[in-house]
Backbone bond lengths (Angstrom), bond angles and torsions (degrees), N, CA, C in turn:
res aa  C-N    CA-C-N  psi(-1)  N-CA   C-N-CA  omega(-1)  CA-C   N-CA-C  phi
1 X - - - 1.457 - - 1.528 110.64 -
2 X 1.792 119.19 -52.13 1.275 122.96 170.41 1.896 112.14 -49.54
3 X 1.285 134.41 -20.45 0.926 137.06 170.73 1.740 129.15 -88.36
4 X 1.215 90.23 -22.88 1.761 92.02 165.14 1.562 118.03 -92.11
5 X 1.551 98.09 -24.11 1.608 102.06 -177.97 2.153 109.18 -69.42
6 X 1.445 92.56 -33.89 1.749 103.36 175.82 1.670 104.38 -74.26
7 X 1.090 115.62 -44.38 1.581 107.48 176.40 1.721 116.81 -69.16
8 X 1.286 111.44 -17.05 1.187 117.84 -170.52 1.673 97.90 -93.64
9 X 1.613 135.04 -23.75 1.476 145.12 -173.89 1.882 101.64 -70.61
10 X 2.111 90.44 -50.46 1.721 94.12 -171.38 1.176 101.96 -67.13
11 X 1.342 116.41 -23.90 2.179 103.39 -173.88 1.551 94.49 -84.65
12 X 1.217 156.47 -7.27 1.193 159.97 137.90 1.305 109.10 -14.39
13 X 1.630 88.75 -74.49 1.524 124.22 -177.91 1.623 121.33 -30.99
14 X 1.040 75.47 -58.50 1.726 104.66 -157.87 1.900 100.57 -75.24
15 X 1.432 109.19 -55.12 1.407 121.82 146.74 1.889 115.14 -13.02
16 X 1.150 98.22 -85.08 1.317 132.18 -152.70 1.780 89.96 -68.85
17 X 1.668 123.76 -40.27 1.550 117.43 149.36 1.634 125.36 -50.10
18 X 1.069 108.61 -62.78 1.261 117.58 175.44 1.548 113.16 -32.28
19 X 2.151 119.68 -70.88 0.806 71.78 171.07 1.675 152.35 -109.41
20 X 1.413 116.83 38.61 1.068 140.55 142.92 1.525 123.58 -25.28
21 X 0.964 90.01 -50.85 1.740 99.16 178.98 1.464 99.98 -82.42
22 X 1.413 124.67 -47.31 1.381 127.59 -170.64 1.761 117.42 -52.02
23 X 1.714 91.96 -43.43 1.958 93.90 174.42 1.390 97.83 -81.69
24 X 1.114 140.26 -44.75 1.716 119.18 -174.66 1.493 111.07 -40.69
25 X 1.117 99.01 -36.45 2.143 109.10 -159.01 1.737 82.22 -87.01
26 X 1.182 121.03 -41.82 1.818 106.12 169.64 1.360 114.12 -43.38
27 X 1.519 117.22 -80.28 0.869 144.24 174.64 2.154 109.68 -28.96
28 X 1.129 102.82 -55.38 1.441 107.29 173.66 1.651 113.85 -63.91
29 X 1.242 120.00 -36.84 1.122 109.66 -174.65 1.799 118.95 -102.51
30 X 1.647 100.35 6.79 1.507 116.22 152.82 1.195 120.30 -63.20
31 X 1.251 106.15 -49.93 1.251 111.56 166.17 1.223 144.24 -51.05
32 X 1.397 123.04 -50.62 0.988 150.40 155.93 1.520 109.64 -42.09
33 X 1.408 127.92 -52.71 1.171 132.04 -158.92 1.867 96.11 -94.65
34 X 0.707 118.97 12.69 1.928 135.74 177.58 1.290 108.14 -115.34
35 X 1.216 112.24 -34.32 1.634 108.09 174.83 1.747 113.71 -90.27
36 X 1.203 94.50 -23.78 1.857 110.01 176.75 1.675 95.34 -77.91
37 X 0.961 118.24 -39.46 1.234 105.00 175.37 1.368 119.50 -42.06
38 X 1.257 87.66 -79.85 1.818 118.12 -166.76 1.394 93.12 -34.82
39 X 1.628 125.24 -64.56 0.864 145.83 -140.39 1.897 97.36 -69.33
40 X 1.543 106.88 -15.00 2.049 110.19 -175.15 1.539 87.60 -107.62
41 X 1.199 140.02 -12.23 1.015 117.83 178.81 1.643 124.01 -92.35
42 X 1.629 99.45 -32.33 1.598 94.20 140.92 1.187 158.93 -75.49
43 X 1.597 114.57 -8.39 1.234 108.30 132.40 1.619 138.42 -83.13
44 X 0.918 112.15 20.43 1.393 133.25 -176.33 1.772 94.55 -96.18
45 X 1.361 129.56 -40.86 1.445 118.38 -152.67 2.102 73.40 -119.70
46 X 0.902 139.47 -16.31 1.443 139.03 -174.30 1.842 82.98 -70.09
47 X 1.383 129.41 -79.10 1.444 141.72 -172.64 1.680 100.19 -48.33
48 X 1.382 104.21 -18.70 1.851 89.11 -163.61 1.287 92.06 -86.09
49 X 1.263 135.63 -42.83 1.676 153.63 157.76 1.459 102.41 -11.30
50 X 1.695 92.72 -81.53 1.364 93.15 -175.59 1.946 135.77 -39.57
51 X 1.696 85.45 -52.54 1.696 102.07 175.84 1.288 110.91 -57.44
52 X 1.172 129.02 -26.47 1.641 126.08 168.02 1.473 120.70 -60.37
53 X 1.362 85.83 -37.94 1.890 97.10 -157.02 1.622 93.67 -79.04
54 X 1.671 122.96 -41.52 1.068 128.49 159.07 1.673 121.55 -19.84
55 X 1.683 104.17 -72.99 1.240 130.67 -173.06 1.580 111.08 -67.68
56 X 1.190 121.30 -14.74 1.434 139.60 166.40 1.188 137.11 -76.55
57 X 2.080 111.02 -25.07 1.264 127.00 170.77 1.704 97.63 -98.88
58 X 1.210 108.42 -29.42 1.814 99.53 -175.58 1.484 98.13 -67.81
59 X 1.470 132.58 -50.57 1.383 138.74 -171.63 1.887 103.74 -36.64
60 X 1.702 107.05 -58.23 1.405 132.70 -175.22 1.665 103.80 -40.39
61 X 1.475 97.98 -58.08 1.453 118.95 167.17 1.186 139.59 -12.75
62 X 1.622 103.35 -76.93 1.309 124.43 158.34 1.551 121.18 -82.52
């Protein structure tokens, strides 16, 4: 019994690492995916800038 209860603590263990590691690697790639964001949405409104300013000298144009 003392031997299943210790094998049953290390799979605890080992468990209870796992998921440890599992929210860091969440956590890391939240991040990551928040800064990737940001990072498409300014070029998203950087290009929208442009196409205006574009559409603003052709307007002048004609």
């Amino acid at each position: 019994m003392e031997k299943r209860i210790t094998t049953l603590e290390v799979l605890v263990d080992q468990n209870t690492k796992s998921i440890d590691r599992l929210d860091r690697s969440v956590a890391e790639l939240r991040t990551d995916v928040d800064r990737k964001f940001m990072w498409m949405i300014g070029i998203q409104l950087t290009g929208l800038a442009a196409m205006m300013t574009a559409i603003a000298r052709l307007a002048k144009v004609f």
